[in-house]
N, C-alpha and C positions, 0 to 999 in steps of 0.2 A: 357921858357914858361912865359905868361903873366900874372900877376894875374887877377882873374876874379874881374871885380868892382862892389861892392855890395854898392847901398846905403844906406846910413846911415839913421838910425832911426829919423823919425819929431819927437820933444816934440811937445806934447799938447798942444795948444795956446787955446781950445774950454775946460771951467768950463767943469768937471764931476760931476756930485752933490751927495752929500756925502749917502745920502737917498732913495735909489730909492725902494725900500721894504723890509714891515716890519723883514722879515725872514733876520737874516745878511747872511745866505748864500748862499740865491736867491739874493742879495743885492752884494755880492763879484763876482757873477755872470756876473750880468747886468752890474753893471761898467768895467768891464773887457770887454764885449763886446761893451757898447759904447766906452771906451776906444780903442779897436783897430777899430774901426768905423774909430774914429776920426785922428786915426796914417794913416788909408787908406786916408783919405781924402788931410791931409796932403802929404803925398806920391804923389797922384797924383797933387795935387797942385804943387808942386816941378817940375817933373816930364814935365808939362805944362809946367811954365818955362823955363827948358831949351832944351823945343821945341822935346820931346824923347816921350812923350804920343801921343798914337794912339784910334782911334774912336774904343771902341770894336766891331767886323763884328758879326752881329746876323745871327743865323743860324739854322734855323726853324727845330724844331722838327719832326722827321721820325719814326713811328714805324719800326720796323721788327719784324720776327718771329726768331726761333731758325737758323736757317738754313741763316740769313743775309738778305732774301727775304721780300722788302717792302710790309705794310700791306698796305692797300687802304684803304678809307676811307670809313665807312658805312653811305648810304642815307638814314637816320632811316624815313625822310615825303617821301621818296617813296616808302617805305617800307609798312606805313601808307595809300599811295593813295590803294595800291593793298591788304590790306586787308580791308579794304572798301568796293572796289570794289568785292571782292568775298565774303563781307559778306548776297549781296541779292542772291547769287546762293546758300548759305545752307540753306536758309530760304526756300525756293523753294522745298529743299528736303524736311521738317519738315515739315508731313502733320499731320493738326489739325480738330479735330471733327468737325461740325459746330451746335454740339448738346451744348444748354447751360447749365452750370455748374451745375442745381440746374436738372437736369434730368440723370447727370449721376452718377454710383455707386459709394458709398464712398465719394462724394463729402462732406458729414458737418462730423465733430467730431464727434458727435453721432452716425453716420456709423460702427465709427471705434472701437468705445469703446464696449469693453464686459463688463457685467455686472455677480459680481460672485454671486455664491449662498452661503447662511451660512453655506452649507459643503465642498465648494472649500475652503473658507475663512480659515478654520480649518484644510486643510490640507495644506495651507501654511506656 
């Protein structure tokens, strides 16, 4: 059996900077990540090289549901045109007085307000 060839690990050639926030442990964090940032970099750097990198293939995003079956996609502006459009048929329905405000009942505050007497007052 053959062994499998693993490439060896890039050193860093890119400064890490000793500082990157105040907390040292958000701090041991960050450089650890730009640290392998930069190991990746390296890596495919190498990689290029000796002509073995290949162009990552992008491969557009598909919902499904549970079942594996493609979701479609929803047309929220024609969703938009057809409630629009059916918003002059309920107005249609909504029939309004043609009596002006100040003629019908309960129209001002004052309508609405009872006024108590000093023996309701008392029995509150």
């Amino acid at each position: 059996m053959m062994p499998m060839f693993r490439p060896k690990a890039v050193k860093i050639t890119y400064p890490v900077p000793e500082n990157l926030h105040p907390n040292p442990f958000v701090n041991e964090v960050m450089r650890r990540m730009m640290q392998f940032k930069w190991e990746r970099v390296e890596f495919e750097a190498r990689q290029i090289e000796r002509g073995k990198w290949k162009e990552p293939q992008h491969t557009p995003f598909m919902p499904v549901d549970d079942g594996g079956n493609r979701i479609e996609k929803i047309d929220l502006r024609a969703l938009a045109r057809a409630k629009k459009a059916e918003a002059p048929a309920q107005q249609a329905r909504i029939q309004v007085p043609d009596v002006p405000a100040s003629n019908c009942v309960g129209s001002s505050l004052a309508d609405r307000v009872r006024v108590l007497t000093p023996e309701e007052w008392a029995r509150l």
